[in-house]
FIDONU-901092 format. One record per residue (C-alpha): residue number from 1; residue in one letter; chain; x, y, z. Coordinates in steps of 0.25 Angstrom, whole numbers. Layout:
BEGIN
NUM, a, A, X, Y, Z
...
***
This chain:
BEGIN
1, x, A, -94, 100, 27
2, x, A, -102, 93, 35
3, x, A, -99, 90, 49
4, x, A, -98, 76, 50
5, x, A, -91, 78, 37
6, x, A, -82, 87, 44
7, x, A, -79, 79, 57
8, x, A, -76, 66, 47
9, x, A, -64, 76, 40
10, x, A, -59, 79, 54
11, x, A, -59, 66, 60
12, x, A, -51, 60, 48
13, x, A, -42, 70, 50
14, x, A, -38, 65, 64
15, x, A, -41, 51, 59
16, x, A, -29, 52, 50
17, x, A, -20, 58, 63
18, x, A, -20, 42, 67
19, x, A, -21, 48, 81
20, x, A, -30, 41, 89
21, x, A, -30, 52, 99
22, x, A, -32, 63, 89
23, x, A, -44, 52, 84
24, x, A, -49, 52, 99
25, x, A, -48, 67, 102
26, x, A, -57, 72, 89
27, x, A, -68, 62, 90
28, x, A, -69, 66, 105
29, x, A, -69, 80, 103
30, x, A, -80, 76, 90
31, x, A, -89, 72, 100
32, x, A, -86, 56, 94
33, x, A, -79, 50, 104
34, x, A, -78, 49, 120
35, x, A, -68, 50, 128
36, x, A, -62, 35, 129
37, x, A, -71, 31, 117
38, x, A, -69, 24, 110
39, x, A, -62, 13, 118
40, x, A, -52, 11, 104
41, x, A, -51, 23, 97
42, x, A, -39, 20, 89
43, x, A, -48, 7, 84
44, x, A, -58, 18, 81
45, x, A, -48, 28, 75
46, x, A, -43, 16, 64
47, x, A, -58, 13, 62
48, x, A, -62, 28, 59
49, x, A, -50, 28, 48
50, x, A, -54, 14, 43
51, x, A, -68, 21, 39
52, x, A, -65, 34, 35
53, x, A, -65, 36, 20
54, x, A, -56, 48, 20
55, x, A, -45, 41, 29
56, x, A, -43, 30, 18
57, x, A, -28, 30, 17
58, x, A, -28, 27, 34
59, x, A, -38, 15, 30
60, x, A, -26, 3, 29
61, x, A, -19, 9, 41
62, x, A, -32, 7, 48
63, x, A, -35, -5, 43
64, x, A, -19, -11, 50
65, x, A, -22, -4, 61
66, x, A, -35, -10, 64
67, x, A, -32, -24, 60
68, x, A, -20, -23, 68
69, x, A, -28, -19, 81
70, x, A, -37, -33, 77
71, x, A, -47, -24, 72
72, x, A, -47, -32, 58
73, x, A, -63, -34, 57
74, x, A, -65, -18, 59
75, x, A, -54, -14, 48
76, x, A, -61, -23, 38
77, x, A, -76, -17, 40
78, x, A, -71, -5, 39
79, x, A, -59, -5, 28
80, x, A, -63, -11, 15
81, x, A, -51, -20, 10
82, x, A, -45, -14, -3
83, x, A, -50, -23, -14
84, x, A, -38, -32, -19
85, x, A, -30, -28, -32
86, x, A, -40, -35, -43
87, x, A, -50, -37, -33
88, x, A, -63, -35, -41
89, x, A, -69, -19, -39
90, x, A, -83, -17, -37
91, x, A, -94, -17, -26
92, x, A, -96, -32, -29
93, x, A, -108, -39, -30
94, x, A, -121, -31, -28
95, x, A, -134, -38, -21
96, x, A, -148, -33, -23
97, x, A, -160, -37, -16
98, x, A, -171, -47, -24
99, x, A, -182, -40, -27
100, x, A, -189, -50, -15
101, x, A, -179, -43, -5
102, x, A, -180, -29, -9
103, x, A, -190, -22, 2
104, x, A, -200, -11, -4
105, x, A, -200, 2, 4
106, x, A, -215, 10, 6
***
């Protein structure tokens, strides 16, 4: 396992806890984090389970917390809304760049 791969497994551990403190603590004895930094680590703590991929069924708590805290903007760049039941499936439409657009590499 590589160590970032590594690190990622132990920080969603204690990203799980809730723990804003346990949070804190591990980043800064990672070497990730000062002392008093960042100025809202529990902001930073909901973000960090908003984007981990691994912490999916904390992903709708995170997205209350930080809409309740008036961090609405932040939960929608990060959470993807659920598609709607009978909302079409796919990756949408698909765009490709005229031949007059494309640039040719030497």
């Amino acid at each position: 396992m590589t160590d970032y791969a590594s690190f990622r497994q132990r920080l969603d551990a204690v990203l799980r806890t809730l723990d804003v403190k346990q949070v804190q603590d591990f980043l800064i004895a990672e070497g990730q984090w000062s002392p008093g930094q960042p100025a809202d680590p529990e902001f930073a703590m909901w973000m960090m389970i908003a984007g981990s991929a691994t912490l999916r069924d904390l992903h709708n708590r995170a997205r209350e917390w930080l809409i309740s805290h008036g961090h609405e903007a932040d939960a929608n760049a990060v959470l993807r809304k659920e598609p709607e039941q009978g909302a079409r499936q796919g990756k949408g439409k698909q765009y490709r760049r005229s031949p007059e657009r494309r640039q040719k590499h030497p």
